[in-house]
Backbone as numpy.savetxt, mean C-alpha at the origin, in Angstrom:
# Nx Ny Nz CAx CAy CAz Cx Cy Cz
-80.78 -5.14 -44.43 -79.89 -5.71 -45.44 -78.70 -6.33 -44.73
-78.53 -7.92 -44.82 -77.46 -8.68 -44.18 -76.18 -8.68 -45.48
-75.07 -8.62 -44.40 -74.13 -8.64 -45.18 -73.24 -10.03 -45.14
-73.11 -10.80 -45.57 -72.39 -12.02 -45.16 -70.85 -11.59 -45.39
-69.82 -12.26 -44.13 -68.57 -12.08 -44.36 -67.83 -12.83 -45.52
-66.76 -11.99 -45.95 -65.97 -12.27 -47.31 -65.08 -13.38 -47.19
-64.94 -14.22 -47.94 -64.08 -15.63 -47.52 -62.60 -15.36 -47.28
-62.08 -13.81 -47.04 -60.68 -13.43 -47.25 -60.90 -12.90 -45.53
-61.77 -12.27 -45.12 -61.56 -12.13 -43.28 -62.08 -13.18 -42.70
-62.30 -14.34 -43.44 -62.27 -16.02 -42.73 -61.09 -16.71 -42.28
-60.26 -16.17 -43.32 -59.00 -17.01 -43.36 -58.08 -16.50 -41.98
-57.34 -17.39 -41.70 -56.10 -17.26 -40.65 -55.22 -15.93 -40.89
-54.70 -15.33 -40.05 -53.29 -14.33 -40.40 -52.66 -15.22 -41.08
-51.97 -14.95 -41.81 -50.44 -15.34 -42.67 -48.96 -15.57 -41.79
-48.97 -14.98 -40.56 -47.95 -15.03 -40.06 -48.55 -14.82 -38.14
-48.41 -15.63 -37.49 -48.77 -15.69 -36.30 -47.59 -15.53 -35.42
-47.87 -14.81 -34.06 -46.70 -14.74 -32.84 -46.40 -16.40 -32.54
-44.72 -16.14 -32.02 -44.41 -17.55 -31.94 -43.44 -17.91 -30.78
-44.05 -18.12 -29.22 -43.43 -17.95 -28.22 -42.35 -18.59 -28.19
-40.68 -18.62 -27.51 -39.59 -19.69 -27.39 -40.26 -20.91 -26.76
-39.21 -21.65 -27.22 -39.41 -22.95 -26.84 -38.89 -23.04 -25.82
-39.15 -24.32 -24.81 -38.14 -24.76 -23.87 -36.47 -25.09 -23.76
-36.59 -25.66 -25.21 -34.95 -25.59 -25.32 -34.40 -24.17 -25.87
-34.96 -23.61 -26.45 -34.43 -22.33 -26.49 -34.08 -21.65 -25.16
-35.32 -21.16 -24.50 -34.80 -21.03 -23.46 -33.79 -21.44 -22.39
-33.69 -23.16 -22.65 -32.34 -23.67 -21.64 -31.14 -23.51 -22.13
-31.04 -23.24 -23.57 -29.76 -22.78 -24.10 -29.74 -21.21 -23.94
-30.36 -20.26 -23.43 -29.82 -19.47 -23.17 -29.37 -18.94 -21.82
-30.22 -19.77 -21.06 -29.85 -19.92 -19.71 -28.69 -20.25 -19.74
-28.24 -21.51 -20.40 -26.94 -21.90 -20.13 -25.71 -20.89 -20.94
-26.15 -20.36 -21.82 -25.27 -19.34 -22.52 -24.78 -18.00 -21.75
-26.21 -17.42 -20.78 -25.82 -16.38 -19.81 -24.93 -17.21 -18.59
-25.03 -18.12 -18.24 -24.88 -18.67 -16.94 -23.45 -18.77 -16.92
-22.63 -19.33 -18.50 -21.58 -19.62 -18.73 -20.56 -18.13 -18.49
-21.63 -16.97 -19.16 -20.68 -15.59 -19.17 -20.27 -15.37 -17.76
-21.46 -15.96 -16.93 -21.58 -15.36 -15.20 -20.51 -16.38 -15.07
-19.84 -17.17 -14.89 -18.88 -17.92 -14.16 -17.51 -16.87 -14.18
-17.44 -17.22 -15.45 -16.19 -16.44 -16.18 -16.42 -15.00 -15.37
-16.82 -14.31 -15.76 -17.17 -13.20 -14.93 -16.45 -13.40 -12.93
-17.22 -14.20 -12.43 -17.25 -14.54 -11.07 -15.19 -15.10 -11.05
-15.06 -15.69 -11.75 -13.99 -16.45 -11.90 -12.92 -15.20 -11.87
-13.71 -13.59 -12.74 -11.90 -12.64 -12.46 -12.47 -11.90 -11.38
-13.57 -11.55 -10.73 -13.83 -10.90 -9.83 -12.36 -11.30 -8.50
-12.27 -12.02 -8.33 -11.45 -12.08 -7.16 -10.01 -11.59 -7.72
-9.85 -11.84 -8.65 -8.42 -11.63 -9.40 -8.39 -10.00 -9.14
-9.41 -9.25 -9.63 -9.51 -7.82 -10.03 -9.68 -7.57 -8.25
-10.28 -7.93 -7.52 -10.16 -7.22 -5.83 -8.71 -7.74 -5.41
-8.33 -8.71 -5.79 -6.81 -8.62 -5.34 -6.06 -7.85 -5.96
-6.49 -7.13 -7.30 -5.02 -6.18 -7.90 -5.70 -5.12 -7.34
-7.12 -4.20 -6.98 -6.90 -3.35 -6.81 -7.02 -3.25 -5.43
-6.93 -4.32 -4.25 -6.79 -4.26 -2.83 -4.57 -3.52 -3.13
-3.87 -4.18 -4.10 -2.60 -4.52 -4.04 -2.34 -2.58 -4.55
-2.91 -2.57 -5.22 -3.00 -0.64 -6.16 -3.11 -0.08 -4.95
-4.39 0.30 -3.89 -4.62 1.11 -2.92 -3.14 0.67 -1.66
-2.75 -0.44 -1.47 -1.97 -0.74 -0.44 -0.50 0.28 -0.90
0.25 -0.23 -2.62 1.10 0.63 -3.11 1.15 1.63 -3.03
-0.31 2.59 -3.12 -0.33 3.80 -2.99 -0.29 4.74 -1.98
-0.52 4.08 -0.56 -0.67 4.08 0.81 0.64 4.57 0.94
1.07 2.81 0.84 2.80 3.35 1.13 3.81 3.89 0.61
3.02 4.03 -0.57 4.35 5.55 -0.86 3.94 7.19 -0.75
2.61 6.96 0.29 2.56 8.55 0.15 3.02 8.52 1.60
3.08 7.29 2.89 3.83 7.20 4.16 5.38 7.25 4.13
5.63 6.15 2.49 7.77 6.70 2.94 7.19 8.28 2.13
6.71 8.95 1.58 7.11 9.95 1.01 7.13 11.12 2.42
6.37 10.86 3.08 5.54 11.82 4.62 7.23 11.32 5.44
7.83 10.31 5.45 8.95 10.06 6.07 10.42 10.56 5.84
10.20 10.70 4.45 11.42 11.14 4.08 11.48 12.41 4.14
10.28 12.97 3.72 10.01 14.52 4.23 10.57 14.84 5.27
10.47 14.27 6.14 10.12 14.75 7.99 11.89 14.48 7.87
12.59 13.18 6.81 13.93 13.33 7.10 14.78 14.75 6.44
14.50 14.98 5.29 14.59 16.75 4.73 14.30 17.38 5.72
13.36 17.52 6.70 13.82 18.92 7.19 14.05 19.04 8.55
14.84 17.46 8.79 15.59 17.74 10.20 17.05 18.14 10.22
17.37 18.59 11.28 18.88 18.98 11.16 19.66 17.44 10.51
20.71 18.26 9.68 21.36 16.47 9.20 22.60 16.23 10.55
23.10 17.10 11.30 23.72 16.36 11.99 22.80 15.55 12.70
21.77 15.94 13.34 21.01 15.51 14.64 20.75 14.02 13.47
19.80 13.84 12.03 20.00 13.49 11.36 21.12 11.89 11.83
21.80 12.35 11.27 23.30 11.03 11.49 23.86 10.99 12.77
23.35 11.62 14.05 23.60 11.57 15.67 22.42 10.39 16.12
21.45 10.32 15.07 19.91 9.16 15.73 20.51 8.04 15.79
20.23 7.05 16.35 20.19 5.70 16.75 19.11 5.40 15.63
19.39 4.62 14.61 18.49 3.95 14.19 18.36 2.40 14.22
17.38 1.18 13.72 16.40 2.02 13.49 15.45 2.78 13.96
14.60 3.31 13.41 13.59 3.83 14.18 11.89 3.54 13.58
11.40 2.99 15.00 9.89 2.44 14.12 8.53 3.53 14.04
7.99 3.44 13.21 6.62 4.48 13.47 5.96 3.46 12.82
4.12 4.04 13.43 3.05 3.02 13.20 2.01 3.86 12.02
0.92 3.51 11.35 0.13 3.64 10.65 -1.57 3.38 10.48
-2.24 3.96 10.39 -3.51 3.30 10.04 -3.66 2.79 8.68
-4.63 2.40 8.30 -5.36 2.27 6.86 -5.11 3.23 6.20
-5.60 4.39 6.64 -5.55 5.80 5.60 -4.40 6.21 5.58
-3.33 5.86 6.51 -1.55 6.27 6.61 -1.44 7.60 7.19
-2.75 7.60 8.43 -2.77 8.66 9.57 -1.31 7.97 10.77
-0.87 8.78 11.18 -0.14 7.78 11.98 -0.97 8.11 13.26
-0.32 7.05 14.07 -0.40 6.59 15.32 0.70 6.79 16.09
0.97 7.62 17.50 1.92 8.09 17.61 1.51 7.07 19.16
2.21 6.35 19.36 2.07 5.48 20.82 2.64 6.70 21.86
1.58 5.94 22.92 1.44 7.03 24.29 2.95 6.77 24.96
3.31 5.70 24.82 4.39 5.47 25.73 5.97 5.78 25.06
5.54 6.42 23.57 6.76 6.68 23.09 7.29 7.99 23.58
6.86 9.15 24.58 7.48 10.12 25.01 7.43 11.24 23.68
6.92 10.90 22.55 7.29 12.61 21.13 5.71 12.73 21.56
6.25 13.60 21.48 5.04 15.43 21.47 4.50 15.08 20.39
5.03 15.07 18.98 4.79 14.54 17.90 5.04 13.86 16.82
4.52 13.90 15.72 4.83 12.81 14.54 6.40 13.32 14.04
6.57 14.71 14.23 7.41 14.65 13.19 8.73 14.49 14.13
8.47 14.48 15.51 9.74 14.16 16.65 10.40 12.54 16.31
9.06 12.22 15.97 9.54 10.49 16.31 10.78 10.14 15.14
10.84 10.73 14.26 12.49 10.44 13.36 13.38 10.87 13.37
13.45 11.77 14.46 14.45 11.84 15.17 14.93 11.41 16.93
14.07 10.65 16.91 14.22 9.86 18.59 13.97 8.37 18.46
14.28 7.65 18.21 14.10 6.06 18.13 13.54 5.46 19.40
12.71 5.10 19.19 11.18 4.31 20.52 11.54 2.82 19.87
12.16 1.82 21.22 12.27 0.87 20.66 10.44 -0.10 21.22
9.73 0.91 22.10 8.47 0.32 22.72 7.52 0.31 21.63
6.65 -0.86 21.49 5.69 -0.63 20.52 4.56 -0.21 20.93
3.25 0.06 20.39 2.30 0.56 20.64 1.53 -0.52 21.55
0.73 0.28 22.53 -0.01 -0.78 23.20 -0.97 -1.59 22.57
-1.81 -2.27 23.48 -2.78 -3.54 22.41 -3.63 -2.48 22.04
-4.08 -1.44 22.81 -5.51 -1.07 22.03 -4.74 0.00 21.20
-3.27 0.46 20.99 -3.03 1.08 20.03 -2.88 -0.08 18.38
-2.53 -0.93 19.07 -2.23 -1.85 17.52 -3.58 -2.26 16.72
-4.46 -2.17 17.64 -5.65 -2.60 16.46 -5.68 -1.44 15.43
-5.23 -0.09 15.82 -5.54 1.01 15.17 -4.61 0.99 13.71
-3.21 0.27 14.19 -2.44 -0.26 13.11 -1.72 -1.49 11.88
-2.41 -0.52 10.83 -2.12 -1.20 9.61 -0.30 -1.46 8.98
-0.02 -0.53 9.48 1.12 0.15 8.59 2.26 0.07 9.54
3.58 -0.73 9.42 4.55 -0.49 10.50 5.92 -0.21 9.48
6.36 1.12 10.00 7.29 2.08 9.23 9.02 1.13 10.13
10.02 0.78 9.35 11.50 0.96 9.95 11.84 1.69 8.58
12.80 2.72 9.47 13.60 3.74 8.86 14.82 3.54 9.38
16.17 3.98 8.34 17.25 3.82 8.48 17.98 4.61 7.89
18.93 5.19 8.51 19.82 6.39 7.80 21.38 5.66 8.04
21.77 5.78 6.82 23.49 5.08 6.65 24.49 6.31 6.08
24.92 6.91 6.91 26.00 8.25 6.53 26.56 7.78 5.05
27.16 6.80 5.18 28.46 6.20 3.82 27.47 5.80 2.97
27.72 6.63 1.40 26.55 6.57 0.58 27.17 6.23 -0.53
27.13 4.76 -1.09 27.58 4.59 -2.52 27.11 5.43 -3.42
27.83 6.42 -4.67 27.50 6.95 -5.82 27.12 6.14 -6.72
26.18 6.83 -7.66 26.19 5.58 -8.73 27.31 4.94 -9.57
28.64 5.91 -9.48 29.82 5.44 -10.75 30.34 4.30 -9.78
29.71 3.81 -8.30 30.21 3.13 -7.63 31.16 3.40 -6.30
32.00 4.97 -6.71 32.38 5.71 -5.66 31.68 5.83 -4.40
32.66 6.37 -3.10 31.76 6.30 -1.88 32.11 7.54 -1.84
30.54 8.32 -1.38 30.80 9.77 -1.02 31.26 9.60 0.40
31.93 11.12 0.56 32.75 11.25 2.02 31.35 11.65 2.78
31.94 11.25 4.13 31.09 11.03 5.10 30.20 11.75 5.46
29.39 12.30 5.82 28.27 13.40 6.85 28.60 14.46 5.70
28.45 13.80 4.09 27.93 14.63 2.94 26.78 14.41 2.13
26.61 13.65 2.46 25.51 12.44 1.76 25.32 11.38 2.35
23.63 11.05 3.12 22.65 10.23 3.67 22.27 9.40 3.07
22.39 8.26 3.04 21.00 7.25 2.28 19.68 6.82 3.15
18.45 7.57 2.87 17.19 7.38 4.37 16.75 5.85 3.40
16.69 4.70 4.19 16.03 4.00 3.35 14.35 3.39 4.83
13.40 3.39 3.65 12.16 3.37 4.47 11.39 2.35 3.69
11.20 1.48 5.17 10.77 0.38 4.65 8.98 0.27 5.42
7.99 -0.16 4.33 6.77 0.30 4.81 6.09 -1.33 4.77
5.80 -1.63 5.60 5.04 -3.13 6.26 3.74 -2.95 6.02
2.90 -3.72 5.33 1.33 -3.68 5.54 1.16 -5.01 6.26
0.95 -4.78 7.85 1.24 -5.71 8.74 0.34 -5.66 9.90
-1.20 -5.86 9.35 -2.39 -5.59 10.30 -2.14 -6.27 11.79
-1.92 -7.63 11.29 -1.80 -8.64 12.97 -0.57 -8.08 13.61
-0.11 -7.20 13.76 0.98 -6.85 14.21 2.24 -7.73 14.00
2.24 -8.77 13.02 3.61 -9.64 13.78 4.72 -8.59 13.95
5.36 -9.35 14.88 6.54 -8.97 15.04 8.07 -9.06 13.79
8.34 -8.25 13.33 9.43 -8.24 12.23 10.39 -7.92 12.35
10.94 -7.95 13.34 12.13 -7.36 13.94 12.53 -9.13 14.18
12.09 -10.45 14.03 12.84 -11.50 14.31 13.15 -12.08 13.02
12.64 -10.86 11.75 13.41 -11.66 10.62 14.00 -10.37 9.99
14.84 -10.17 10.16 15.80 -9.26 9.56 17.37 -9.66 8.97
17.96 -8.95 8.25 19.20 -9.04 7.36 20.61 -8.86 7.87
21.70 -9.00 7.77 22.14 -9.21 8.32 23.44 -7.58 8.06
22.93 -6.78 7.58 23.17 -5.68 7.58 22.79 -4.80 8.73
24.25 -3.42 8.95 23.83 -2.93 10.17 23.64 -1.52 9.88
22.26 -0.38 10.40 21.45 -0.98 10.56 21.15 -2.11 10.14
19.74 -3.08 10.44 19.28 -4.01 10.01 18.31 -3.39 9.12
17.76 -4.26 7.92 16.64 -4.60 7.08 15.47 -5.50 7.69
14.36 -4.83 7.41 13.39 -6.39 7.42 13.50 -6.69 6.09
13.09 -8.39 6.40 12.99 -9.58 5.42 11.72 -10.01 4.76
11.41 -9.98 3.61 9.73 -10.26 3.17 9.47 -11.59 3.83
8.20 -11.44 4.05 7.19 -12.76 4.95 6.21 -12.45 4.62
5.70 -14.17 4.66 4.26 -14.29 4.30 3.38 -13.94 5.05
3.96 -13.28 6.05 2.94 -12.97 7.24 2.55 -11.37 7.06
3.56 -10.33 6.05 3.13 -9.27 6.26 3.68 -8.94 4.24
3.05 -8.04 4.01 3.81 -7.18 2.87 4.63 -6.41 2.92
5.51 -6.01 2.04 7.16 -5.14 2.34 7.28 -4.37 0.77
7.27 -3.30 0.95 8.00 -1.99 0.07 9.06 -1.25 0.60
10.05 -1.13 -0.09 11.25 -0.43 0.25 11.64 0.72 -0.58
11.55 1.81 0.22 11.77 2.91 -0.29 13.04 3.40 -0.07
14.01 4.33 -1.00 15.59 4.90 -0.78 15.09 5.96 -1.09
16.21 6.88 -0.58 16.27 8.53 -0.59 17.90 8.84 -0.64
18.55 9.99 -1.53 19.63 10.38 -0.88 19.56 12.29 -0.20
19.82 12.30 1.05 19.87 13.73 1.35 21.04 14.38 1.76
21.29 15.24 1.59 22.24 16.01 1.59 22.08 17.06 2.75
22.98 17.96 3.40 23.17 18.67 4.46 22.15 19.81 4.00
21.03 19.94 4.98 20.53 21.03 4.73 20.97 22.48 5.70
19.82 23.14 5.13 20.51 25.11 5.79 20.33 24.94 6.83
19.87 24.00 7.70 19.98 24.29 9.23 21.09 23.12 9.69
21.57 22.86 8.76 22.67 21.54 9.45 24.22 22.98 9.74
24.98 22.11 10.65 26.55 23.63 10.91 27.45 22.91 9.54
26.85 22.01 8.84 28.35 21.25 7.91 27.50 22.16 6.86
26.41 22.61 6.43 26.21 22.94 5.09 26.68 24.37 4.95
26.96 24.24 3.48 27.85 25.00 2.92 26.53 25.80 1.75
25.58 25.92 1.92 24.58 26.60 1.45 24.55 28.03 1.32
């Protein structure tokens, strides 16, 4: 017994798959392609703010390691230094203590001023070039000047200054001296005020 098919599973589907077209497709090419520019276009923006975030953060945990080391030296010896006084840095804000500067260690060097810089194969090691400066006569904020070898102002100035230039040929005309911002290096300036500590003979602690 033959069954002949029904004139209803002859007919076509009602609704068939329906691949993109070519212009569909080139408009969306061009629709992703457009997001990717824009995209590409802040990428450099965003590695320059957060190259600029990690550098900020560097150097204030190096003046913070500086000002430290100025807290807990004697304050006469303190206001007896010759400043300024330079110290060096890596990337990570390990210091670098140059061979030819004579300190035993890191925390000697702010209180002995090395006017020698680090040798060549010490400078590749450095990112970071520290001047520190201690000024006995310390304006108050009401504008008053505190009396003398009572109050320090440490001011620490932190260089992100890979090629080493030299920055000591643009400075201010203040004594100590200041360095001067250049396009050749970056500059943060850090202030501190300290006061006579328990191992200084003036404190009254």
């Amino acid at each position: 017994m033959s069954f002949s098919p029904s004139s209803s599973s002859l007919r076509p589907p009602s609704h068939q798959q329906r691949a993109f077209s070519l212009v569909e497709v080139v408009l969306a090419i061009g629709v992703v392609s457009f997001a990717f520019v824009a995209l590409m276009g802040l990428l450099p923006a965003g590695m320059q703010q957060f190259r600029k975030a990690i550098d900020t953060t560097v150097a204030a945990e190096i003046a913070q390691r500086v000002i430290d080391d100025a807290q807990q030296t004697d304050f006469d010896t303190l206001l007896a230094t010759p400043w300024p006084s330079y110290r060096y840095f890596d990337e990570r804000g390990v210091e670098v203590i140059p061979i030819n500067s004579g300190a035993s260690s890191s925390a000697a060097l702010l209180s002995s001023s090395y006017p020698a810089p680090p040798q060549q194969s010490e400078q590749q090691k450095v990112v970071y070039q520290v001047n520190t400066r201690v000024v006995a006569q310390t304006i108050l904020p009401d504008g008053t000047q505190a009396a003398v070898n009572t109050l320090a102002t440490v001011t620490v100035q932190v260089l992100n200054n890979p090629g080493f230039v030299d920055p000591t040929q643009n400075v201010d005309q203040s004594i100590p001296p200041l360095f001067l911002p250049s396009p050749h290096y970056s500059l943060l300036t850090f202030c501190a005020q300290i006061a006579p500590n328990t191992f200084s003979n003036q404190s009254n602690y």
